[in-house]
PQR file with spaces between the fields and no chain letter, atoms N, CA, C, O and H, PARSE charges and radii, in Angstrom:
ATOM       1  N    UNK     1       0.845   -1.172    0.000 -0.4000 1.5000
ATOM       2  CA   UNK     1       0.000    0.000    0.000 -0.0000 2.0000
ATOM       3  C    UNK     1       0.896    1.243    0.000  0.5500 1.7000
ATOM       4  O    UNK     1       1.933    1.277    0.662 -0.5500 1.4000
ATOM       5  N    UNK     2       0.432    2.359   -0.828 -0.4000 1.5000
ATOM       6  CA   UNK     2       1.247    3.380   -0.689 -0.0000 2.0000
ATOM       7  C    UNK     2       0.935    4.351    0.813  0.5500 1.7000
ATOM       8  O    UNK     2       0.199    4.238    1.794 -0.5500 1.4000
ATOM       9  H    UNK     2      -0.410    2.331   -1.366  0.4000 1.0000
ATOM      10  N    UNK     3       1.788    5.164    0.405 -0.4000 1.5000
ATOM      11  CA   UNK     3       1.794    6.068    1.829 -0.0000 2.0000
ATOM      12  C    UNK     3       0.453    7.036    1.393  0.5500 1.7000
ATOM      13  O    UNK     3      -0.053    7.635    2.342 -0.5500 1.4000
ATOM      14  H    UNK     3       2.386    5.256   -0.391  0.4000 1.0000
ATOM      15  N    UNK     4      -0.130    7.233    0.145 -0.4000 1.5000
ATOM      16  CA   UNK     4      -1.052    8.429   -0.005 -0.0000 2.0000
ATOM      17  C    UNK     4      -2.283    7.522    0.326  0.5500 1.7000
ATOM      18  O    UNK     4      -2.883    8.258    1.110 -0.5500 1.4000
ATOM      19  H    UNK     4       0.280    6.746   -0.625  0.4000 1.0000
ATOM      20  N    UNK     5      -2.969    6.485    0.229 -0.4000 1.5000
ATOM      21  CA   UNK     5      -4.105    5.984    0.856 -0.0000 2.0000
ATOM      22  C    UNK     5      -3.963    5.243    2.505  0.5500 1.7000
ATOM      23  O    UNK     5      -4.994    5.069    3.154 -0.5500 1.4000
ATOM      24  H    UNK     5      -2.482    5.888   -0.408  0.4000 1.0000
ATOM      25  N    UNK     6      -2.806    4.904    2.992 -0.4000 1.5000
ATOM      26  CA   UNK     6      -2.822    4.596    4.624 -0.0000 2.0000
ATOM      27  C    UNK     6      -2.281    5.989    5.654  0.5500 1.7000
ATOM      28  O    UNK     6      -1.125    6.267    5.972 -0.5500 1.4000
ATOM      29  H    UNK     6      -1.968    5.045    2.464  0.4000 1.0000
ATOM      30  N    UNK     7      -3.453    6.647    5.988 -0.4000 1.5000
ATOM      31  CA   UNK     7      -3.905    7.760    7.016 -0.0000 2.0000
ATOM      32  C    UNK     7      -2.423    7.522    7.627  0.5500 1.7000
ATOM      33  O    UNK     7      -1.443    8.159    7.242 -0.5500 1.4000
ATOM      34  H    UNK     7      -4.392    6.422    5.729  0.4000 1.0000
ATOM      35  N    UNK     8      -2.404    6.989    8.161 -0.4000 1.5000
ATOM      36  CA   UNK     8      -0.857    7.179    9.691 -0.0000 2.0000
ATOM      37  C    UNK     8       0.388    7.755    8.392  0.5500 1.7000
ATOM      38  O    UNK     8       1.127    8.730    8.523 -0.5500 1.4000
ATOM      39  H    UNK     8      -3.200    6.471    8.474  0.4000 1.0000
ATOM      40  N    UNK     9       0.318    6.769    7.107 -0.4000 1.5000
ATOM      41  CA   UNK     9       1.626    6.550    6.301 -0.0000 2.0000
ATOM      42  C    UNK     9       1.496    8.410    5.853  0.5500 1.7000
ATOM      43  O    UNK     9       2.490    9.130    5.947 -0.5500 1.4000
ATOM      44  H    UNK     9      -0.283    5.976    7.001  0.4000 1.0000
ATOM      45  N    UNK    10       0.337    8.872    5.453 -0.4000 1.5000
ATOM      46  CA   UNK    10       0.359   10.199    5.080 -0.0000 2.0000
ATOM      47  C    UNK    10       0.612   11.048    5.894  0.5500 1.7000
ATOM      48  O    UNK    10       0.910   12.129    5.386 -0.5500 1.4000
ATOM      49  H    UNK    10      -0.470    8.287    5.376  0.4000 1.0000
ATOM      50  N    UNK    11       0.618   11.011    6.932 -0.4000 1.5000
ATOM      51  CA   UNK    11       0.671   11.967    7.992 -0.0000 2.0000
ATOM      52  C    UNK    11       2.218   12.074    8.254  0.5500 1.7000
ATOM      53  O    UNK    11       2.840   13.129    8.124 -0.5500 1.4000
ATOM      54  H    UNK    11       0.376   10.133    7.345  0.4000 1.0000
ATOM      55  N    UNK    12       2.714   11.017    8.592 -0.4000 1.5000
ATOM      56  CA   UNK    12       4.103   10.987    8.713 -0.0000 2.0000
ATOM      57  C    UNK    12       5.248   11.452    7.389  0.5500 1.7000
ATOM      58  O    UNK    12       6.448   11.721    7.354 -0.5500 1.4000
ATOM      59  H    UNK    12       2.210   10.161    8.698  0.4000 1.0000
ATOM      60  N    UNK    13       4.091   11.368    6.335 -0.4000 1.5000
ATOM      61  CA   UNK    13       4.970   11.840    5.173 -0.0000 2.0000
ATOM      62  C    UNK    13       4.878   13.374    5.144  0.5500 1.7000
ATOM      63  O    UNK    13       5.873   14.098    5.190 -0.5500 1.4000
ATOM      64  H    UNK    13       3.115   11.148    6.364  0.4000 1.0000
ATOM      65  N    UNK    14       3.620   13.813    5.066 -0.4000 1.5000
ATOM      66  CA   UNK    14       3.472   14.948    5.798 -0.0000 2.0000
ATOM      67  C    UNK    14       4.626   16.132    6.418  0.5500 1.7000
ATOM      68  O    UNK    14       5.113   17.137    5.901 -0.5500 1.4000
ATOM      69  H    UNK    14       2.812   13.225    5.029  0.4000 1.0000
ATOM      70  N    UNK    15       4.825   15.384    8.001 -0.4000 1.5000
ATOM      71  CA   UNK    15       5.734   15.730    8.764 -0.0000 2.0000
ATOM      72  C    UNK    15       6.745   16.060    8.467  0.5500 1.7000
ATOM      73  O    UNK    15       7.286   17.154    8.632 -0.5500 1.4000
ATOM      74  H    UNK    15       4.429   14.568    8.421  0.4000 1.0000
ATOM      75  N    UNK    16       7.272   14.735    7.781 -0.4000 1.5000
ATOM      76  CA   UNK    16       9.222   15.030    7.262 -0.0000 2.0000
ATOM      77  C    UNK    16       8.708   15.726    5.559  0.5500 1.7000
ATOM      78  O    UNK    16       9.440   15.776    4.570 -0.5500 1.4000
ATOM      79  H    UNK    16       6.832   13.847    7.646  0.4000 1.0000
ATOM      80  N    UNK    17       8.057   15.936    5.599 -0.4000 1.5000
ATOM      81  CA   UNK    17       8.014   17.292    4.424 -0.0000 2.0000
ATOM      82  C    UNK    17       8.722   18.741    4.960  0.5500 1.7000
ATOM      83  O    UNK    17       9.744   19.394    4.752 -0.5500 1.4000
ATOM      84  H    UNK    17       7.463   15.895    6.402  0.4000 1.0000
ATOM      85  N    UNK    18       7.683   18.795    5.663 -0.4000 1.5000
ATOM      86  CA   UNK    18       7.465   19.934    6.700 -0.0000 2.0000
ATOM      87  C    UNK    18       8.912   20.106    7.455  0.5500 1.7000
ATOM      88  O    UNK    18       9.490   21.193    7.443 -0.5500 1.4000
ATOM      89  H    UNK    18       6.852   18.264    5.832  0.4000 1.0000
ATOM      90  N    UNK    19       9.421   19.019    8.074 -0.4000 1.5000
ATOM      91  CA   UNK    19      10.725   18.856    8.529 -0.0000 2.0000
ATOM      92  C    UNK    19      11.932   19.440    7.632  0.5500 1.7000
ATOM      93  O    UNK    19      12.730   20.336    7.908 -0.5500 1.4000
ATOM      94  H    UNK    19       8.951   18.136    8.083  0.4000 1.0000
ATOM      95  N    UNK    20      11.811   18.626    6.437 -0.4000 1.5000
ATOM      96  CA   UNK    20      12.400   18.914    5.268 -0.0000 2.0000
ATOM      97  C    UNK    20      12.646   20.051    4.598  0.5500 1.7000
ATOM      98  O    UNK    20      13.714   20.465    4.148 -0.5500 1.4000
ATOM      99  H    UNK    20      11.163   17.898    6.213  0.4000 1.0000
ATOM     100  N    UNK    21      11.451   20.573    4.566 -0.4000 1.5000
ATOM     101  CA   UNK    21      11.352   22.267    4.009 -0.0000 2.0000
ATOM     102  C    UNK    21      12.004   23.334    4.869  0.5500 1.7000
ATOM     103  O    UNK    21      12.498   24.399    4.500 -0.5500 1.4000
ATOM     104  H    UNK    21      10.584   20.236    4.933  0.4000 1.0000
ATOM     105  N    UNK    22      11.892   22.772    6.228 -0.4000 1.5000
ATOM     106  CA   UNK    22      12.339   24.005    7.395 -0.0000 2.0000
ATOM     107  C    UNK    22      13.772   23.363    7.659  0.5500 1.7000
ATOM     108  O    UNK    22      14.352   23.852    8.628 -0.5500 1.4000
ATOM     109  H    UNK    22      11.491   21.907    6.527  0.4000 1.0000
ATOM     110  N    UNK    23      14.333   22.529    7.093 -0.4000 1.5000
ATOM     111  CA   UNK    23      15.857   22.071    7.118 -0.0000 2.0000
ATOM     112  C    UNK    23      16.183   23.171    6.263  0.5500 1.7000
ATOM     113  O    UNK    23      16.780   24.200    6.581 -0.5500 1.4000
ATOM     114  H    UNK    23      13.862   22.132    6.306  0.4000 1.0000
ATOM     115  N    UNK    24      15.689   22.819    5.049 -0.4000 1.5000
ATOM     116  CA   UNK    24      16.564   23.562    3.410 -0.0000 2.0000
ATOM     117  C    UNK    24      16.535   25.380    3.853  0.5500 1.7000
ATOM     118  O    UNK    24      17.531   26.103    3.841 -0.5500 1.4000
ATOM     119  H    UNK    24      15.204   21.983    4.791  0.4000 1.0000
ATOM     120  N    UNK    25      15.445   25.715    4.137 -0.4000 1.5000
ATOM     121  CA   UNK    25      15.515   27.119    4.310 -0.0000 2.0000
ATOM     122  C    UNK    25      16.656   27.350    6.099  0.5500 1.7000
ATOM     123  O    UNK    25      17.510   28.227    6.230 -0.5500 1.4000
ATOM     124  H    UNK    25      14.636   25.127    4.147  0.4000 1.0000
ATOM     125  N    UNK    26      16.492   26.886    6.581 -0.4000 1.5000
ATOM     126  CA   UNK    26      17.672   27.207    7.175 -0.0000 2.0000
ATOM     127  C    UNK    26      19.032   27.169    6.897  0.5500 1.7000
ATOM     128  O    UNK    26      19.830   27.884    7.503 -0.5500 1.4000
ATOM     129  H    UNK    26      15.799   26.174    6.474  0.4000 1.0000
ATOM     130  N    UNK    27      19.353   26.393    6.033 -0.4000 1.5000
ATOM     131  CA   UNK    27      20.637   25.816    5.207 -0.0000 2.0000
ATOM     132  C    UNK    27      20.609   26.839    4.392  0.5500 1.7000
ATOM     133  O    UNK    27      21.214   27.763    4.935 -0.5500 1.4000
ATOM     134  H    UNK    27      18.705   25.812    5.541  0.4000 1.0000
ATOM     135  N    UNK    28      20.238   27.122    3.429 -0.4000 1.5000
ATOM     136  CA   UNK    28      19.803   27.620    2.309 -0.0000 2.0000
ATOM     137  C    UNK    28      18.479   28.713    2.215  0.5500 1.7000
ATOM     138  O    UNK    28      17.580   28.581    1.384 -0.5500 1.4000
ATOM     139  H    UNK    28      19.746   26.371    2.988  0.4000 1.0000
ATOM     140  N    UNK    29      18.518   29.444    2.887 -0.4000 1.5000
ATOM     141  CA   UNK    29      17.782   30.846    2.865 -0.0000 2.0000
ATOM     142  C    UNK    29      17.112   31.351    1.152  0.5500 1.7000
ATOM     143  O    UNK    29      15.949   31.515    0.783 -0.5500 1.4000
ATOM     144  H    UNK    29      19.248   29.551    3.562  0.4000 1.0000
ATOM     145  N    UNK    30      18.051   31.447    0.616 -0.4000 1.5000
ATOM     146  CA   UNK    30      17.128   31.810   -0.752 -0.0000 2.0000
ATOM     147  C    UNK    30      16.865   30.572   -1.532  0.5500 1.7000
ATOM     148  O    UNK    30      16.806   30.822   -2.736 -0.5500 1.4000
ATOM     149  H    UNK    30      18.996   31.314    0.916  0.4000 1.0000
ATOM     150  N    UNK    31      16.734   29.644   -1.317 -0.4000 1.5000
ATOM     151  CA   UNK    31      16.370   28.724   -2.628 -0.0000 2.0000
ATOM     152  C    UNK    31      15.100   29.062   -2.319  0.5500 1.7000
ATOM     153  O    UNK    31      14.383   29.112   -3.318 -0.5500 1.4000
ATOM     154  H    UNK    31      16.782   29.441   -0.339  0.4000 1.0000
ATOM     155  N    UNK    32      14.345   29.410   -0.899 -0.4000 1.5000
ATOM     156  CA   UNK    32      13.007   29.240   -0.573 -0.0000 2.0000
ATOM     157  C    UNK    32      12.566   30.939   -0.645  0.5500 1.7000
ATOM     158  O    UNK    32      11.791   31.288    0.245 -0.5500 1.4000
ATOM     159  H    UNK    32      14.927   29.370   -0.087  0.4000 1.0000
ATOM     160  N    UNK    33      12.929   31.829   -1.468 -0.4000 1.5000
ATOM     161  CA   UNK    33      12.362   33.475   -1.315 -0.0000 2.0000
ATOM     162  C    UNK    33      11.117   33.490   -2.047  0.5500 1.7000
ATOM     163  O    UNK    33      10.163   34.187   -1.700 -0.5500 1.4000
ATOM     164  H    UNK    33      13.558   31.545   -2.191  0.4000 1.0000
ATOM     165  N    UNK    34      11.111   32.493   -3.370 -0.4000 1.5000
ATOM     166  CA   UNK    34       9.952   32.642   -4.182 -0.0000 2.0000
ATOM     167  C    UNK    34       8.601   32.040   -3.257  0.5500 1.7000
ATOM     168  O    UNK    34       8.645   31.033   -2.549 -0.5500 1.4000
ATOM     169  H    UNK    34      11.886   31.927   -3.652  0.4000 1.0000
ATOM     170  N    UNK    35       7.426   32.911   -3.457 -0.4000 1.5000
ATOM     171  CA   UNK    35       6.350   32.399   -2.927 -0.0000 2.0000
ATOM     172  C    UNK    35       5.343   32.278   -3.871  0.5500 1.7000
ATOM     173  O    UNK    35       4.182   32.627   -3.655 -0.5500 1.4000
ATOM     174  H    UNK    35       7.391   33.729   -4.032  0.4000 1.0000
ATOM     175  N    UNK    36       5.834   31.683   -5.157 -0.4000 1.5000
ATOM     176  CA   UNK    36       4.888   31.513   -6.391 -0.0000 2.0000
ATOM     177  C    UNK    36       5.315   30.195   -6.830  0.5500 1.7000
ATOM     178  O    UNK    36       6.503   30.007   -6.565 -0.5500 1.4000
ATOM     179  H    UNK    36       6.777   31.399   -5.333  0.4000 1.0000
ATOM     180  N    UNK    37       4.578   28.935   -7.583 -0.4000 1.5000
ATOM     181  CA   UNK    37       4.973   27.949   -7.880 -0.0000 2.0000
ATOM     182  C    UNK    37       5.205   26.764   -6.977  0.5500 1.7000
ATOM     183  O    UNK    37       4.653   26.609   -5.888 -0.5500 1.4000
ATOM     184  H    UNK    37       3.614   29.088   -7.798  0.4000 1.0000
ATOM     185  N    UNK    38       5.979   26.030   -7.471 -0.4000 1.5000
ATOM     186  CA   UNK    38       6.466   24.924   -6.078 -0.0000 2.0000
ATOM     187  C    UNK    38       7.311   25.441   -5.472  0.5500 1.7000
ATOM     188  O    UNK    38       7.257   25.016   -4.319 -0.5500 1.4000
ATOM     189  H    UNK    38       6.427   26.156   -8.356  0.4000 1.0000
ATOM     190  N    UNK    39       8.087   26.138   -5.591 -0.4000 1.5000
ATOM     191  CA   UNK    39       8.373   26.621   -4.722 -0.0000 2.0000
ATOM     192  C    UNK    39       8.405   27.586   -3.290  0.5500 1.7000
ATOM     193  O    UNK    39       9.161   27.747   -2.332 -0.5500 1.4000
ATOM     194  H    UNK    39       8.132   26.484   -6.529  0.4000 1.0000
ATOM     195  N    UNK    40       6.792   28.238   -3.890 -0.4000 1.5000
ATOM     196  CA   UNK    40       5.632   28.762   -2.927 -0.0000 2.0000
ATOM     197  C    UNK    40       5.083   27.307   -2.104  0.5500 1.7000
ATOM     198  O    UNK    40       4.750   27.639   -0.966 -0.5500 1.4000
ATOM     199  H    UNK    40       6.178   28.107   -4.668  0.4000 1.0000
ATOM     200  N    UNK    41       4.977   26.493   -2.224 -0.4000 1.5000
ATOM     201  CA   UNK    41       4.571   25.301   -1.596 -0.0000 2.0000
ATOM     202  C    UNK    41       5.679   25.318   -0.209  0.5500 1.7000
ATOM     203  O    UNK    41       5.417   25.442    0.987 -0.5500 1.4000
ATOM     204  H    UNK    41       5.247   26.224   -3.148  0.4000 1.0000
ATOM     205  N    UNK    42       7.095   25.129   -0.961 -0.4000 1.5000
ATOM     206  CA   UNK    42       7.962   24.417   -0.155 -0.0000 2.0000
ATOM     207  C    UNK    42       8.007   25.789    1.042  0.5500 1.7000
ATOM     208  O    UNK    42       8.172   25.554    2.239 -0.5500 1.4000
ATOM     209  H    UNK    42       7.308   25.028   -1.933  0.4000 1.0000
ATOM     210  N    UNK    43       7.879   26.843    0.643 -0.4000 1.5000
ATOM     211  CA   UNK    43       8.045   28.138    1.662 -0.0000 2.0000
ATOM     212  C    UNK    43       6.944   27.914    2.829  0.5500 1.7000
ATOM     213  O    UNK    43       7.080   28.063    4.044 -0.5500 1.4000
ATOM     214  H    UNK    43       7.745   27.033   -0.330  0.4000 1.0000
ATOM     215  N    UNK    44       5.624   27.445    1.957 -0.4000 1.5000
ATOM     216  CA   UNK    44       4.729   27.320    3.026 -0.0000 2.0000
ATOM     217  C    UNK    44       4.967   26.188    4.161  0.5500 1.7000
ATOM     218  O    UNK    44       5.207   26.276    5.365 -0.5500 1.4000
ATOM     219  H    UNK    44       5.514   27.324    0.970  0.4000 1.0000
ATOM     220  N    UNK    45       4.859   25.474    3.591 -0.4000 1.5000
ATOM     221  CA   UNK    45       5.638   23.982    4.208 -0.0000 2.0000
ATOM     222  C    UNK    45       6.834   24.539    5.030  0.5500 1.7000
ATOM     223  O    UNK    45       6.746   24.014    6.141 -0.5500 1.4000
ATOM     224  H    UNK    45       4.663   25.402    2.612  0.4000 1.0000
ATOM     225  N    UNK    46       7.698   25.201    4.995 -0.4000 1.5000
ATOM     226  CA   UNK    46       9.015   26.206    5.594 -0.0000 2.0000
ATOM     227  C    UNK    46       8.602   26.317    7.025  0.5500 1.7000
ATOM     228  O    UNK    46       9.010   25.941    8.124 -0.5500 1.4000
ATOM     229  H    UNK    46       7.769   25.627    4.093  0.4000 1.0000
ATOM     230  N    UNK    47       7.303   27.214    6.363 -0.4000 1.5000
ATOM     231  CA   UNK    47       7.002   28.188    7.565 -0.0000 2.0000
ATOM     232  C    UNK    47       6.226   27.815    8.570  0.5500 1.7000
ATOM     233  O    UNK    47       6.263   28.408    9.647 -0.5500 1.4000
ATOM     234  H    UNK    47       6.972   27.519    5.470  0.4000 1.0000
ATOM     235  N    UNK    48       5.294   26.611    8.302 -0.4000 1.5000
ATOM     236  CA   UNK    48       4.760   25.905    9.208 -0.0000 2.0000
ATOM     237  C    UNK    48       5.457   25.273    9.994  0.5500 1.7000
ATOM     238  O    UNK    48       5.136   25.140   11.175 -0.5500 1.4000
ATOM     239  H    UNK    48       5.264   26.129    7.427  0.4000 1.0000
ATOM     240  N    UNK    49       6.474   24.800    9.509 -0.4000 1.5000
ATOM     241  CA   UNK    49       7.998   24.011   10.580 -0.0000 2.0000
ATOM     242  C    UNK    49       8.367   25.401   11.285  0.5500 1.7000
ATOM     243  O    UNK    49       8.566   25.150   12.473 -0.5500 1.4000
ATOM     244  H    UNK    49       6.734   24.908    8.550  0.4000 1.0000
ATOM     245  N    UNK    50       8.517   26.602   11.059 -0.4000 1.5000
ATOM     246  CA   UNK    50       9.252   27.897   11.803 -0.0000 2.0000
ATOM     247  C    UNK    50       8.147   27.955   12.948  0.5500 1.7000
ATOM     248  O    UNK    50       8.418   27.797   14.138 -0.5500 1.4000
ATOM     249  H    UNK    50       8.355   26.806   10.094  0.4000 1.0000
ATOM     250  N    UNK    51       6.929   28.188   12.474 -0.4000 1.5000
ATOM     251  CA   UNK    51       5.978   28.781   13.345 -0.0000 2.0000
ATOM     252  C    UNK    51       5.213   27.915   14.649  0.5500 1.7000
ATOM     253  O    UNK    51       4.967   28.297   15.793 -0.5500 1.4000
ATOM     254  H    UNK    51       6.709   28.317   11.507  0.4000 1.0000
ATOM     255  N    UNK    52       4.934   26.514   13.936 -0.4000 1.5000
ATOM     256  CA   UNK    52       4.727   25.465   14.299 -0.0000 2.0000
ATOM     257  C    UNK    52       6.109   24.648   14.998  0.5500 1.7000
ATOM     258  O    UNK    52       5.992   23.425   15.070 -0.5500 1.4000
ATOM     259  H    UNK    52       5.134   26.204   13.007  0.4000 1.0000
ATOM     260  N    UNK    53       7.228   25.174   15.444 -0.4000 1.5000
ATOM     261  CA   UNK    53       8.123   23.750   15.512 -0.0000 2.0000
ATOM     262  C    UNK    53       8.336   23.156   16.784  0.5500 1.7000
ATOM     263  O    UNK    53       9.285   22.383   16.916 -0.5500 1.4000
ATOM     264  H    UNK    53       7.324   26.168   15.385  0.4000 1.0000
ATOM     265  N    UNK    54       7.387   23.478   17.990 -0.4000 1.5000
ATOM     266  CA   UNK    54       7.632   22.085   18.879 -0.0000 2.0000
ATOM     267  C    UNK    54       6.437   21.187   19.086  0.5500 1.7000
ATOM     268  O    UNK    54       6.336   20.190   19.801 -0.5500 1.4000
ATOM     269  H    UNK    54       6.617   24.106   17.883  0.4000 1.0000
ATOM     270  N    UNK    55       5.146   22.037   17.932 -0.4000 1.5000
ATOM     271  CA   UNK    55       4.329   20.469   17.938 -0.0000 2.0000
ATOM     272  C    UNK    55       4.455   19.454   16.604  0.5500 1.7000
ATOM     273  O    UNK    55       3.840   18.418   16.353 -0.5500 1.4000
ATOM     274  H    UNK    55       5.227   22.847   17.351  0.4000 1.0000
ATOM     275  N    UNK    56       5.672   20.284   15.722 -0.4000 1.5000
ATOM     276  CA   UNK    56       6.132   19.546   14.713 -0.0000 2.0000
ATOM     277  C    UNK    56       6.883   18.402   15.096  0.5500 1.7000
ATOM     278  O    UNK    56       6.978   17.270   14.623 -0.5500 1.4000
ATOM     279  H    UNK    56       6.171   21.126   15.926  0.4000 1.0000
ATOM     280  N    UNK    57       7.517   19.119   16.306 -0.4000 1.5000
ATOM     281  CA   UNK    57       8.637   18.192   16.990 -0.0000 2.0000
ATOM     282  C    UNK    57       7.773   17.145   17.215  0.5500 1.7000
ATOM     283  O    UNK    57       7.818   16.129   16.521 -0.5500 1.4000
ATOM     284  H    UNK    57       7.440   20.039   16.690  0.4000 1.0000
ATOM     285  N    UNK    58       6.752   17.338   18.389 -0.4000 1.5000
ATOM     286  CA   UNK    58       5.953   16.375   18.880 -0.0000 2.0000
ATOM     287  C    UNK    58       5.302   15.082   18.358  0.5500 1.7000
ATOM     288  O    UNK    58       5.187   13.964   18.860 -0.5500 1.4000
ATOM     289  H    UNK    58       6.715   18.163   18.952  0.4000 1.0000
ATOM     290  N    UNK    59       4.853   15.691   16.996 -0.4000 1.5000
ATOM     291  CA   UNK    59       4.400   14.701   16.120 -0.0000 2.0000
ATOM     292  C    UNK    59       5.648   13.880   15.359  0.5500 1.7000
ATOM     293  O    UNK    59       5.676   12.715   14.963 -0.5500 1.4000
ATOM     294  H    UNK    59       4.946   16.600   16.589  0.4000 1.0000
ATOM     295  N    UNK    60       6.601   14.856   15.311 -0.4000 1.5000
ATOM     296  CA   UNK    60       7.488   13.430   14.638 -0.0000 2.0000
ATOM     297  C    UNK    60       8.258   12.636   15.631  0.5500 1.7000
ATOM     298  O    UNK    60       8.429   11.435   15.423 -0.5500 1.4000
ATOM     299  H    UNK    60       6.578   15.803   15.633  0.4000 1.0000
ATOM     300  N    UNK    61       8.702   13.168   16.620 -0.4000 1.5000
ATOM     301  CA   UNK    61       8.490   12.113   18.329 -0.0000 2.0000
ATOM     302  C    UNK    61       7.850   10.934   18.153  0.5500 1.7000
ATOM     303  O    UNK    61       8.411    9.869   17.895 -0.5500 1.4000
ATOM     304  H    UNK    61       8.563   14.144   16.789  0.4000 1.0000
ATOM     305  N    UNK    62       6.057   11.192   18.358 -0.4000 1.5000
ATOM     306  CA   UNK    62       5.005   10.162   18.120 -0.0000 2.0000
ATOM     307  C    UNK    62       5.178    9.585   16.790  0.5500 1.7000
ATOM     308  O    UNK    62       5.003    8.366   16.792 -0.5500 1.4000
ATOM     309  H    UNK    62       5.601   12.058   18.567  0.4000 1.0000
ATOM     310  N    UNK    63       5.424   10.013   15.831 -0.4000 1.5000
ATOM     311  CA   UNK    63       5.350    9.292   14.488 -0.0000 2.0000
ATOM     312  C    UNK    63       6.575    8.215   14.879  0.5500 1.7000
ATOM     313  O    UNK    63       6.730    7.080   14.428 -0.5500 1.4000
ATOM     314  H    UNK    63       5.566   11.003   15.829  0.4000 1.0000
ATOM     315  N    UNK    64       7.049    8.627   15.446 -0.4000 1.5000
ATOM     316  CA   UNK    64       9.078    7.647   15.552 -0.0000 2.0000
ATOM     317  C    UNK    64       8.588    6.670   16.171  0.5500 1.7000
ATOM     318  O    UNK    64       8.621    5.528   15.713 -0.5500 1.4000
ATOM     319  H    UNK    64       6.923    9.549   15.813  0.4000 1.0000
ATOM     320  N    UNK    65       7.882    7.082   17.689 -0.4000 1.5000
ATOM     321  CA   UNK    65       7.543    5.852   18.264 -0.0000 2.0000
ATOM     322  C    UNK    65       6.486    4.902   18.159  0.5500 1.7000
ATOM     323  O    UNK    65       6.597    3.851   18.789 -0.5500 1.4000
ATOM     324  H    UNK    65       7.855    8.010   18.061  0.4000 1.0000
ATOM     325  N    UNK    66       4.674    5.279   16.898 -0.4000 1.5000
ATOM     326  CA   UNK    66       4.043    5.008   16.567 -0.0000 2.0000
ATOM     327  C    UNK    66       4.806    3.761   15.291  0.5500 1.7000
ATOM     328  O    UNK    66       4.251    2.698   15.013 -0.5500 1.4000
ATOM     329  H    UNK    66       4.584    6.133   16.386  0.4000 1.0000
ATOM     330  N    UNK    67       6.211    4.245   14.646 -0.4000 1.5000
ATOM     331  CA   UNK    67       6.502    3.106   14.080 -0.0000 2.0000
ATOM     332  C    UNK    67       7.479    2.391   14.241  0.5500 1.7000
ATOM     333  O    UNK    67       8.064    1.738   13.377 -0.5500 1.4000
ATOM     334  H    UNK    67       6.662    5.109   14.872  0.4000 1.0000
ATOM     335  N    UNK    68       7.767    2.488   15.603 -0.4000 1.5000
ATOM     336  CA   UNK    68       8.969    1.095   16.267 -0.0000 2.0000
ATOM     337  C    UNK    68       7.688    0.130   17.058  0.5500 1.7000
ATOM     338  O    UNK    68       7.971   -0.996   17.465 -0.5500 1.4000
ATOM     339  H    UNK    68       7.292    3.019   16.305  0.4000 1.0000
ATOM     340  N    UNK    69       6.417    0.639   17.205 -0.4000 1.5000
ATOM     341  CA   UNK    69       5.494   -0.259   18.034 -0.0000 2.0000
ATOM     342  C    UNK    69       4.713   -0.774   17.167  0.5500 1.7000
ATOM     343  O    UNK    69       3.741   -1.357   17.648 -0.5500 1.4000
ATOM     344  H    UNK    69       6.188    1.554   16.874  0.4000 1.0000
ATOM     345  N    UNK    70       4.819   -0.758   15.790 -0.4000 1.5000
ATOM     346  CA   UNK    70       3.990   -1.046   14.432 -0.0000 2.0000
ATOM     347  C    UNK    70       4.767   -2.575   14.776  0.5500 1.7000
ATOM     348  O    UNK    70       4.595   -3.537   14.027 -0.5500 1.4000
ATOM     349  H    UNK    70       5.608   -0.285   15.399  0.4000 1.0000
């Protein structure tokens, strides 16, 4: 089964998006300036990790330990 039809598998993909996006813009400040295109995506995704980041934390915590108890 892919990760886009099993609920837990999307969510966690989700996350390390979100994780992902707010890695690169800290690393890398302008790859993420455009807020048009996909790359308007990945900013948004950015900024939800900036604004959001210790219940981002939280959930990928639970996601870690939701799949060592799988």
């Amino acid at each position: 089964m892919t990760a886009l039809f099993d609920e837990q598998s999307l969510a966690i993909v989700a996350v390390l998006f979100i994780c992902t996006c707010t890695y690169i813009k800290m690393k890398a400040p302008t790859l993420l300036n455009t807020r048009e295109g996909f790359r308007g995506i990945l900013w948004k995704a950015a900024r939800i990790g900036e604004r959001l980041s210790p219940w981002v934390g939280l959930v990928c915590l639970a996601a870690g330990i939701g799949v060592l108890l799988r």
